[in-house]
C-alpha atoms as one frame of an Amber mdcrd trajectory, in Angstrom:
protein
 157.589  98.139  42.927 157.241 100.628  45.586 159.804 102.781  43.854 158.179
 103.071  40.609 155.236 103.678  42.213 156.824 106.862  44.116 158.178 107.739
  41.054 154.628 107.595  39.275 152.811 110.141  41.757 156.549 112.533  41.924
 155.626 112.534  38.154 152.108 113.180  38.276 152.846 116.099  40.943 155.405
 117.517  38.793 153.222 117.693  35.610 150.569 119.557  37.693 153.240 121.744
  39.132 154.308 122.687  35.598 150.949 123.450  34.245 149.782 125.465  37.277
 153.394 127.822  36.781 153.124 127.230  32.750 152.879 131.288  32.035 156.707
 131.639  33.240 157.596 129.626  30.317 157.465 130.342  25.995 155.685 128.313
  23.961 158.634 126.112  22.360 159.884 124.995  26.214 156.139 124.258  27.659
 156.126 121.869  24.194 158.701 120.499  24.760 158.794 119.858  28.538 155.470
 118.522  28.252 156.918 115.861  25.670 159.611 114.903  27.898 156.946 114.416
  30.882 154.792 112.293  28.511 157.530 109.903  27.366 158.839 109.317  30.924
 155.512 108.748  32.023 154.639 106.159  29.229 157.803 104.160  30.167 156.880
 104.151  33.643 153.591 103.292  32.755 154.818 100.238  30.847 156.806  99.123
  33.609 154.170  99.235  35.813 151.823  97.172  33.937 154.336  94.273  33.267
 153.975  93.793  37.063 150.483  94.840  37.367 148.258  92.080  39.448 144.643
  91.024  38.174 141.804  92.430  39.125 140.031  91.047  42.354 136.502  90.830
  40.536 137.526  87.544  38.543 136.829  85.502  41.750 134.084  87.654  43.237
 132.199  85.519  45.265 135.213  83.568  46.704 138.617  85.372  46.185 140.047
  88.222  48.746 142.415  90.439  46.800 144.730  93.277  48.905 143.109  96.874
  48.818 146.355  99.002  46.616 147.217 102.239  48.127 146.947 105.229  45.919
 148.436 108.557  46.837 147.141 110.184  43.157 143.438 110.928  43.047 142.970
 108.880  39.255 143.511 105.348  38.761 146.739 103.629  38.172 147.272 102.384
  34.614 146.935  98.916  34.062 147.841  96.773  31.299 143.766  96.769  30.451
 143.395 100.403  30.395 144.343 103.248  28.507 144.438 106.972  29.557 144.509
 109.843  27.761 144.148 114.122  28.976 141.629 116.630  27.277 140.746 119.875
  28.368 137.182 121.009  29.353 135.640 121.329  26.299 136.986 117.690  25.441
 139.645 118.661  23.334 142.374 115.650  23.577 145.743 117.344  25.278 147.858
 114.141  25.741 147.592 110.607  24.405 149.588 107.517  24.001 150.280 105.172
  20.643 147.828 102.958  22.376 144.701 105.670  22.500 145.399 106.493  18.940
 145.063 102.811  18.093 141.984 102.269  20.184 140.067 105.119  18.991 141.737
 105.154  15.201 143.069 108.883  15.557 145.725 110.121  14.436 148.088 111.685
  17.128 149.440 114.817  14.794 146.074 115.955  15.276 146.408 116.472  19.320
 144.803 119.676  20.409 142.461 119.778  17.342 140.340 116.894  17.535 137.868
 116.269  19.768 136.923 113.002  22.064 133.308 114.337  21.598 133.307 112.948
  18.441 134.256 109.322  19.845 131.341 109.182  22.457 127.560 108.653  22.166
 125.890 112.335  21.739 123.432 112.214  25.075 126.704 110.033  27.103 128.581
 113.146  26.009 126.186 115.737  26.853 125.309 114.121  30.433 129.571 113.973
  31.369 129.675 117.254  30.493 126.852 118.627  32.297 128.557 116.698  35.231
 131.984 117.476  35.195 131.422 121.578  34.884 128.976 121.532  37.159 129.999
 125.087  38.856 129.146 124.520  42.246 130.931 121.058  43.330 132.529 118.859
  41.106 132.145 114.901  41.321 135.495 113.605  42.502 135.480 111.452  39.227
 132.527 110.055  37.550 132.728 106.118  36.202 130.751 105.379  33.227 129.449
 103.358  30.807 130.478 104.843  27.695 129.217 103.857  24.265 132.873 104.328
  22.271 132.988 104.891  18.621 136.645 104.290  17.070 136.777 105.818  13.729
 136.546 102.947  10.752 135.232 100.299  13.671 131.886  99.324  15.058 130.649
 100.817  18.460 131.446  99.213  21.452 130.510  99.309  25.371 133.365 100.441
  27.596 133.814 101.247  31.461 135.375 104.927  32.046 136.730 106.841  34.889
 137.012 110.619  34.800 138.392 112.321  37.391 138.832 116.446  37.043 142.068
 118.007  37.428 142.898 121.320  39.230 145.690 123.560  39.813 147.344 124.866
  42.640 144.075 127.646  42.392 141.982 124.741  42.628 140.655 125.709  39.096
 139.285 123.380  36.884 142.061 122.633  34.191 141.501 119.270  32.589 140.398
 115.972  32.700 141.557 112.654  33.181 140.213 109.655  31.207 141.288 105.887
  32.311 138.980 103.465  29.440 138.966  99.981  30.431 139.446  97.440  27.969
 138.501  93.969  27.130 141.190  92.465  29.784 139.409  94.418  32.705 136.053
  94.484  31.639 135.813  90.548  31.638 137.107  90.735  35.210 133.673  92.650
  35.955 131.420  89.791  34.343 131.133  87.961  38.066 129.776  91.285  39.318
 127.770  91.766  36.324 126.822  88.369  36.272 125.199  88.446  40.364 123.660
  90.838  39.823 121.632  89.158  36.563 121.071  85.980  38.586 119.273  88.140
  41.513 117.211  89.975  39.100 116.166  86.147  37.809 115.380  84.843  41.345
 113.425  88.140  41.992 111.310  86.950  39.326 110.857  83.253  40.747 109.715
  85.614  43.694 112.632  86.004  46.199 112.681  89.088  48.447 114.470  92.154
  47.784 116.008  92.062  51.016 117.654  88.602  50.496 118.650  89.881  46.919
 120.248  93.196  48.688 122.087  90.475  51.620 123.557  88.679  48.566 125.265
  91.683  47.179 126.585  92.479  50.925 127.932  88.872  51.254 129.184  88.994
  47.325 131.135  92.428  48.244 132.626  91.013  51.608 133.899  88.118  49.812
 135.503  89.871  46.850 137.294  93.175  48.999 137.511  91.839  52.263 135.290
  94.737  53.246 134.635  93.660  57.029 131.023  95.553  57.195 128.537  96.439
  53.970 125.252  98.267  54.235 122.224  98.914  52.524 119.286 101.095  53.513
 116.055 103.199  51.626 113.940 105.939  52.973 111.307 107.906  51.707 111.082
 111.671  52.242 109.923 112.460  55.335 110.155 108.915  56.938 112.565 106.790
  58.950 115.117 104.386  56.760 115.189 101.163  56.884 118.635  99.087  57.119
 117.466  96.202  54.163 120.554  94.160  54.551 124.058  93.862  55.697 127.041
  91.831  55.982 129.503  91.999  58.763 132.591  89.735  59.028 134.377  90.605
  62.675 133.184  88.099  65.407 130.632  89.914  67.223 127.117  89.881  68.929
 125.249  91.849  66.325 121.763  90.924  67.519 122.753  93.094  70.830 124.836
  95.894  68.707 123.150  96.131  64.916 119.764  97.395  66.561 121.063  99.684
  69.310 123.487 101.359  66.319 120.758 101.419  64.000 117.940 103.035  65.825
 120.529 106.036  66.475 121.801 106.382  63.190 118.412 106.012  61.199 117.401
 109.524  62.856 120.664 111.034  61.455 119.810 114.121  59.348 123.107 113.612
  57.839 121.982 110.012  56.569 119.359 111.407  54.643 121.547 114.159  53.012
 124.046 111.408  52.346 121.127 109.741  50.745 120.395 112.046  48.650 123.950
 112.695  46.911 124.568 111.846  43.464 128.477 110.003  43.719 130.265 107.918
  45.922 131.442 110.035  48.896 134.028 109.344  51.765 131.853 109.637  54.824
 134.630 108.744  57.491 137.860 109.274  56.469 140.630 107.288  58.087 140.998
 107.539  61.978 138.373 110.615  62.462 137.315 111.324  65.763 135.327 114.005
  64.369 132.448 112.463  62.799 129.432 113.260  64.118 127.403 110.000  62.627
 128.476 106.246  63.675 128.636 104.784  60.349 129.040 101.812  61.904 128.480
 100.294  65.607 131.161 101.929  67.622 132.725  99.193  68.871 133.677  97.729
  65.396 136.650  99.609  64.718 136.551 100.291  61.179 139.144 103.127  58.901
 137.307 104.803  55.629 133.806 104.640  54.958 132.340 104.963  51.742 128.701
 105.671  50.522 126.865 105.253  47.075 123.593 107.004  47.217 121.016 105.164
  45.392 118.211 107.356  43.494 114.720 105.555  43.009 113.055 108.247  41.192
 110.166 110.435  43.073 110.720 110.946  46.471 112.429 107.543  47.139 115.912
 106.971  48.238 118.791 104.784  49.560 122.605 104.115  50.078 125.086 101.355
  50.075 127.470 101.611  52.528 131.021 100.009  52.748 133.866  99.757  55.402
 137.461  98.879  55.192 138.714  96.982  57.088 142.716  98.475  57.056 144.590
 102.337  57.086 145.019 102.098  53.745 143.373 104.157  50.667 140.838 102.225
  49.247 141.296 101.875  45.009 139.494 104.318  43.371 139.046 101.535  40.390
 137.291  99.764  43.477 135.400 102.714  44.344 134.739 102.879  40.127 132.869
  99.775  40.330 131.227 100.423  43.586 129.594 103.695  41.776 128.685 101.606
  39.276 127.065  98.729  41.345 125.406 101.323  42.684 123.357 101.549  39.330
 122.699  98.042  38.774 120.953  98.036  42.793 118.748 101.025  41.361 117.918
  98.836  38.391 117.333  96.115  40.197 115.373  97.595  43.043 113.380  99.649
  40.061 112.489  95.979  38.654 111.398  94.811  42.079 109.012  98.129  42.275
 107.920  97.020  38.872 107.331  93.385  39.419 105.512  94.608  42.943 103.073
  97.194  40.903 102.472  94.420  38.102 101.429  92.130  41.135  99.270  94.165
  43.016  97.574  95.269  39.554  96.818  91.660  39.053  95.540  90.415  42.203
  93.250  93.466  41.822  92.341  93.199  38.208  91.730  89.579  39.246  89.419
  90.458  42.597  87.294  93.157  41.750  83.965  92.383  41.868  83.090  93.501
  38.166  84.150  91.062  34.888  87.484  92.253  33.426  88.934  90.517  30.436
  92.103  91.427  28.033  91.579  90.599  24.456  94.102  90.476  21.237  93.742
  92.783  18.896  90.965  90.656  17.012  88.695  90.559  20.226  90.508  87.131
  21.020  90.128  86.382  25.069  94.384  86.621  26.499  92.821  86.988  30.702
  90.381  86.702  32.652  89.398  87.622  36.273  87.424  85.515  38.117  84.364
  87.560  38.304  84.289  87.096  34.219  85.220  83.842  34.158  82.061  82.732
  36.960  79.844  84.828  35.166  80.301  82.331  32.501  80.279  79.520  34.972
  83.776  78.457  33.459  87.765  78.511  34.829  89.860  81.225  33.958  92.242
  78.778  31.738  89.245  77.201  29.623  87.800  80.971  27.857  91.643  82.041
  26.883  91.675  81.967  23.697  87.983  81.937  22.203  86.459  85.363  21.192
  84.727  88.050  23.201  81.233  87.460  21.752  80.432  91.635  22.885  83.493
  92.535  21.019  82.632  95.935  19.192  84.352  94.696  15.460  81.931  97.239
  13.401  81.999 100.353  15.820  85.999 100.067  16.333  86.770  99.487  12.410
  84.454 102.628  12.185  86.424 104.241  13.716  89.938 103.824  12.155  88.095
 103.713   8.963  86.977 107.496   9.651  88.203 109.629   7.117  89.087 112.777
   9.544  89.838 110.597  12.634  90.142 112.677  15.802  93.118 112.756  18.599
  90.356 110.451  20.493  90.186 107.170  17.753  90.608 104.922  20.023  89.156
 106.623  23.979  87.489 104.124  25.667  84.368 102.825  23.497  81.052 102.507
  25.811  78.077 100.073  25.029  75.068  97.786  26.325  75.050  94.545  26.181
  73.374  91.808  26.927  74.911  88.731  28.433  73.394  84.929  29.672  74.536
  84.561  33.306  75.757  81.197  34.133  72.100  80.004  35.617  70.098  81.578
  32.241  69.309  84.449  33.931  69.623  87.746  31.377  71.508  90.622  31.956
  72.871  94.350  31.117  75.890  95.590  31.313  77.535  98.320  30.154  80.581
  97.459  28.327  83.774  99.914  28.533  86.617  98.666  26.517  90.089 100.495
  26.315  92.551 100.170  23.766  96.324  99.465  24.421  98.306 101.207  22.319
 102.018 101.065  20.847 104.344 103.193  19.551 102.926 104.013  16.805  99.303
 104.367  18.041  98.220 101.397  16.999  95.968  99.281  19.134  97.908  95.768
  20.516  95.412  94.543  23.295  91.731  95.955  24.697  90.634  95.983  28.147
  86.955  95.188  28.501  85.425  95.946  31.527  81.583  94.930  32.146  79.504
  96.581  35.120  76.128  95.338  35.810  73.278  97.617  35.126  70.468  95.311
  35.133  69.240  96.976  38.061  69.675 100.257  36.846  68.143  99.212  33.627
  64.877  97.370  35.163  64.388 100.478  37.356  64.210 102.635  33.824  62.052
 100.247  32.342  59.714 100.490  34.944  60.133 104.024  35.619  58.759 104.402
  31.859  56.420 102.001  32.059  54.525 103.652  35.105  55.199 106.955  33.213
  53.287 105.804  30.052  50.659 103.295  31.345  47.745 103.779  33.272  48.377
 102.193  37.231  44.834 100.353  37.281  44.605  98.613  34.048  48.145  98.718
  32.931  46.554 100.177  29.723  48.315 103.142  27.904  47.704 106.310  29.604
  46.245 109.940  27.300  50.468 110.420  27.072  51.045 106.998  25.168  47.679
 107.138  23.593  48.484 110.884  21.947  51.938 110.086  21.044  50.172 106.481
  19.648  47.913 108.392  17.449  50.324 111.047  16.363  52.577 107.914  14.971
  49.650 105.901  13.409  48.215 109.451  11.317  51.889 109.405   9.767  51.778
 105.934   8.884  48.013 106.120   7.498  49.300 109.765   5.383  52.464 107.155
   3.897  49.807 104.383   3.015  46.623 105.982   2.234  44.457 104.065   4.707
  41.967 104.543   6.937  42.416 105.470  10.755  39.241 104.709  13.462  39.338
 106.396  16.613  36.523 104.517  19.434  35.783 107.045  22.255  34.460 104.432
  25.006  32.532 104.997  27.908  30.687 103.122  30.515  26.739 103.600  30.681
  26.228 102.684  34.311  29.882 102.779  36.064  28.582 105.482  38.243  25.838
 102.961  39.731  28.433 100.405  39.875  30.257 102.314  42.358  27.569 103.672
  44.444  25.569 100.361  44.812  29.100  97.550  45.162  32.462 100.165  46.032
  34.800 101.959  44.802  37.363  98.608  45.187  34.816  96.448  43.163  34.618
  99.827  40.599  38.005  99.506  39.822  38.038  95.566  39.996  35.645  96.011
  36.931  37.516  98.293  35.170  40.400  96.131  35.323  38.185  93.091  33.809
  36.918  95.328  30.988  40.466  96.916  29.715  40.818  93.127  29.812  38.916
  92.280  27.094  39.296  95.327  25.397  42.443  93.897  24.236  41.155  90.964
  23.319  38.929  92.497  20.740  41.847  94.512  18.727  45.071  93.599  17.051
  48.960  93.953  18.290  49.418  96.845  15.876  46.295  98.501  17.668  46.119
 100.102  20.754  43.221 100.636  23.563  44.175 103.248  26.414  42.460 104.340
  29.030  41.898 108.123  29.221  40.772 109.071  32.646  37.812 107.141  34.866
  35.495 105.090  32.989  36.522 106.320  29.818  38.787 104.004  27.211  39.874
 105.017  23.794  41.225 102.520  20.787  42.902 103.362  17.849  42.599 101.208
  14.547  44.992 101.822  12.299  45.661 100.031   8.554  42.299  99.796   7.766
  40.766 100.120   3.818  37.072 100.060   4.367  34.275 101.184   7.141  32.734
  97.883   6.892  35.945  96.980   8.944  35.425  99.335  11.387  31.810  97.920
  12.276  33.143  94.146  12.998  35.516  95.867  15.461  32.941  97.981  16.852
  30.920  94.977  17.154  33.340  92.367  18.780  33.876  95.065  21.674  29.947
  94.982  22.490  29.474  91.094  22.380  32.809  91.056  24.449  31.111  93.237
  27.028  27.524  91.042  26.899  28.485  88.349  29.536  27.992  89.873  33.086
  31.265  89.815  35.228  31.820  87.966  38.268  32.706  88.747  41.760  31.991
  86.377  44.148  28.668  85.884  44.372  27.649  88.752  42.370  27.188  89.341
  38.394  27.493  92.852  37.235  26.207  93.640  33.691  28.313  96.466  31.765
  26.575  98.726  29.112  29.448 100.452  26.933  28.924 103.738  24.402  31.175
 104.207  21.778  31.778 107.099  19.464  33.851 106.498  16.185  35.485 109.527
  14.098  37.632 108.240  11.055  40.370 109.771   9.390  40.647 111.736   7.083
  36.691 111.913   6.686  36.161 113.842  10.086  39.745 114.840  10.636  43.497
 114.827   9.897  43.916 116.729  13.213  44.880 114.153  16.294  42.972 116.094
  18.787  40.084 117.380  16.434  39.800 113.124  15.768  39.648 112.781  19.259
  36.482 115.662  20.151  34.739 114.222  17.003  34.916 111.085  18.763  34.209
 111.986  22.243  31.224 114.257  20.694  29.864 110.622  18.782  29.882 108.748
  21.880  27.026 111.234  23.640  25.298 110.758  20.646  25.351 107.221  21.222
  24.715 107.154  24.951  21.378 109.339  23.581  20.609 106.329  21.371  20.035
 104.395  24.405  23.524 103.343  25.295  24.988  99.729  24.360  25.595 100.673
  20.421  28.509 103.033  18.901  27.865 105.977  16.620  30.157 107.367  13.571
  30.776 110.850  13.580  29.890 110.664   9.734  26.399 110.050  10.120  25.734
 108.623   6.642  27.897 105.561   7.943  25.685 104.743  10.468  22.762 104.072
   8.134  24.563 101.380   6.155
């Protein structure tokens, strides 16, 4: 076996040998010698494969297989791969019965057709960008590749690439080993741990035991005596997450002395930020300037997969063999390629960690959240919503948001021009019964999850508390529109009042009545009892005031001891006498306080629209002019601007 081995590389040496000096030859002998070099090859190929051992991944987690020394830089055939040469533009150069078959080409068309046209577009595109990238190489690149046979269906399939040079060290070709069926079972165990630890870091194990597992897993299966895993962020220190060490030693003394060296490596961090597996230590060095590995394990090669997180976070896996010899590159394939499935599974664990902490703060913060369906159907709850409702969290899934906007949403995508903003975030007040009866404002923000397509799937309805807020503004307008003493209307409310009730008597054709009130003998009421008892009294006579008109009326007060009342609705004068009269007997009985009876005399003066006026401030100087006309009448009686109307 060893011999057809040597014979394998002398070939592969010779072949590269020939190419390199290929000018010194015509174009009939290059054919021809090339065809001699491919037939001997394929025969030796053959040969090896009948003796060919299986892969060390079908027992994983329990089998140790020998590491196979390579002296050629790509990856011995096997009876499960194929391989095939193209040139840089992908251009197939050399290829076996077995290619043709596999990819359904036809092998008199060898230097005309492309493998480009067997591979995924962007899988393609991505290799390429790779593999003549000008400033270094990858060593070989091991990929997924999505393979597309002519005549057959599509199918997944592992790949190795590895670049071939000349004696120049120019970039000449490359080589393509496919794994088939045979060998890509025999990475299901791999494939398969890796699965399982994604489902356990859903049941909620660590990442850290999940990263120890795949140590332990690749200790077990290569007989690697020391595996290592660590991330860093830009800028800080890295963290060793796991490890797995097999050699009988006191790590607890060695691991954190080694570790707290290494970790302020610059060279980790460039290592880290690679984009293929790289020999850090080749075999026997005494020249490396980083410890890989605590220097008293005496390990050969050590190999590193960075690991790329996205942003600015990163990581490596490390490995260590244990003997002199060349570790497999087919290994080193599948190492690359692990490498992918800890960046997907360490991507999930950032996801799953980011889904959690936006829970357990949807769920605490203070204001009500809820997620409804796209009918307004309750899906969650936080805990704030679900105890301003004085219910659990499990027992309001499913019934509907009773604040759901239905009309103002199906406004929207009913729009005939909708805008880029249909669906922004829809703001609104509602109201809402806390869970002791109490009412309540809130304003209501709901946001619309969207798919694909644009099309709302879920809302999120967020309520914040303005009741507050909203009092305060009441009252703010309140105090702004009503007089402090009496809590009357002040001259703003009573202006805008009678502005509003002229339109609505124009519309209708009624009469308006406009009283211009006065006390006849405040001013001795406050000189003989005090100011306090003054406005004690005016308090008690805006009291009845109201008492005497209707709730579509109003009474103000205007300034002082001076009120004003607005009738509004009215059809004849006669009505505006019964009014006029109820606010005098109203006044008769003399009001108490304490001990003492005080005995009010009112004036009124009456202008009527649109007799006197259809001007609101004209009404109200005809009125104010009728009242002195009534105070000279003796006081205690009211007086129409219209004098005929008083003689009736």
């Amino acid at each position: 076996m060893a011999t057809f081995e040597q014979l394998h590389h002398l070939l592969e040496q010779s072949l590269r040998d020939f190419q390199a000096e290929s000018n010194d030859f015509s174009d009939m002998q290059e054919q021809e010698l090339t065809l001699a070099f491919d037939r001997l090859r394929g025969r030796l190929t053959e040969i090896l494969s009948t003796n060919s051992d299986p892969s060390p991944i079908a027992n994983l987690l329990a089998v140790r297989e020998p590491i196979v020394s390579l002296t050629t830089p790509s990856p011995l055939p096997e009876s499960s791969q194929i391989h095939f040469v193209t040139s840089c533009d992908g251009v197939v150069l050399m290829a076996s019965e077995m290619v043709g078959d596999f990819l359904g080409m036809d092998l008199a068309e060898i230097g005309q057709v492309s493998i480009a046209g067997y591979i995924a577009p962007e899988e393609w595109k991505f290799l390429r960008s790779q593999l003549c990238a000008v400033d270094a190489p990858p060593k070989f690149l091991s990929r997924m590749l999505t393979i597309s046979p002519a005549r057959r269906s599509s199918r997944k399939v592992p790949c190795v690439v590895t670049p071939m040079f000349d004696q120049s060290q120019k970039l000449v070709a490359w080589h393509w080993g496919l794994t088939l069926e045979a060998q890509r079972a025999s990475v299901q165990p791999l494939i398969q741990l890796v699965q399982s630890l994604e489902v356990k870091l859903l049941a909620g194990q660590s990442m850290d035991v999940c990263l120890t597992q795949i140590c332990e897993g690749l200790v077990r299966a290569f007989d690697f005596p020391f595996v290592w895993i660590t991330t860093m962020r830009k800028g800080s220190v890295a963290q060793l997450r796991a490890h797995a060490i097999t050699i009988n030693s006191d790590w607890e003394v060695q691991g954190p002395l080694w570790w707290s060296e290494i970790s302020q490596q610059v060279a980790l961090v460039q290592a880290c930020e690679g984009s293929e597996i790289t020999l850090l230590a080749p075999c026997c060095s005494p020249t490396s300037s980083v410890a890989w590995f605590p220097p008293e394990f005496q390990f050969h090669q050590t190999w590193g997969v960075p690991l790329d997180f996205h942003e600015d976070y990163l990581g490596m896996l490390v490995v260590c063999s244990g003997g002199p010899q060349a570790v497999n590159p087919t290994v080193l394939g599948w190492l690359q390629a692990l490498g992918g499935e800890i960046e997907k599974l360490m991507a999930r664990e950032r996801q799953l960690d980011q889904w959690r902490l936006q829970s357990v703060a949807m769920g605490s913060v203070f204001n009500p959240v809820c997620v409804t369906d796209a009918q307004g159907l309750l899906e969650w709850v936080n805990e704030a919503y679900a105890a301003l409702h004085g219910s659990s969290t499990q027992s309001m899934l499913g019934f509907p948001l009773g604040s759901f906007p239905h009309e103002e949403l199906q406004g929207r995508r009913s729009s005939s021009n909708p805008s880029a903003q249909e669906f922004s975030c829809l703001k609104t007040e509602v109201m809402q019964t806390g869970s002791h009866g109490q009412s309540l404002v809130f304003e209501q923000v709901v946001t619309p999850l969207l798919d694909d397509r644009g099309d709302p799937t879920h809302f999120v309805v967020i309520l914040h508390d303005i009741t507050a807020r909203k009092t305060q503004e009441l009252l703010m307008k309140h105090h702004a529109y009503h007089d402090p003493l009496t809590d009357l209307p002040n001259r703003i409310m009573f202006e805008d009042r009678l502005e509003q009730a002229l339109a609505q008597a124009r519309r209708n054709g009624t009469l308006l009545a406009l009283f211009f009130l006065d006390l006849d003998n405040f001013k001795t009421i406050n000189d003989y009892h005090g100011h306090q008892t003054g406005d004690r009294v005016l308090r008690i006579v805006a009291e009845r005031l109201a008492t005497c008109v209707r709730s579509t009326d109003t009474v103000a007060r205007l300034c002082g001891d001076e009120f004003a009342v607005i009738l509004q609705g009215l059809d004849h004068i006669q009505d505006i006498r019964q009014v006029a009269l109820k606010i005098l007997e109203c006044l008769i009985p003399p009001i108490r306080l304490g001990k003492e009876k005080i005995s009010i005399q009112i004036s009124i003066g009456i202008s009527v629209y649109p007799k006197d006026s259809t001007d609101p401030h004209r009404l109200l100087e005809i009125a104010d002019q009728a009242m002195y006309r009534a105070k000279e009448c003796g006081g205690q009686c009211w007086y129409f601007a219209t004098s005929e109307w008083n003689d009736e």
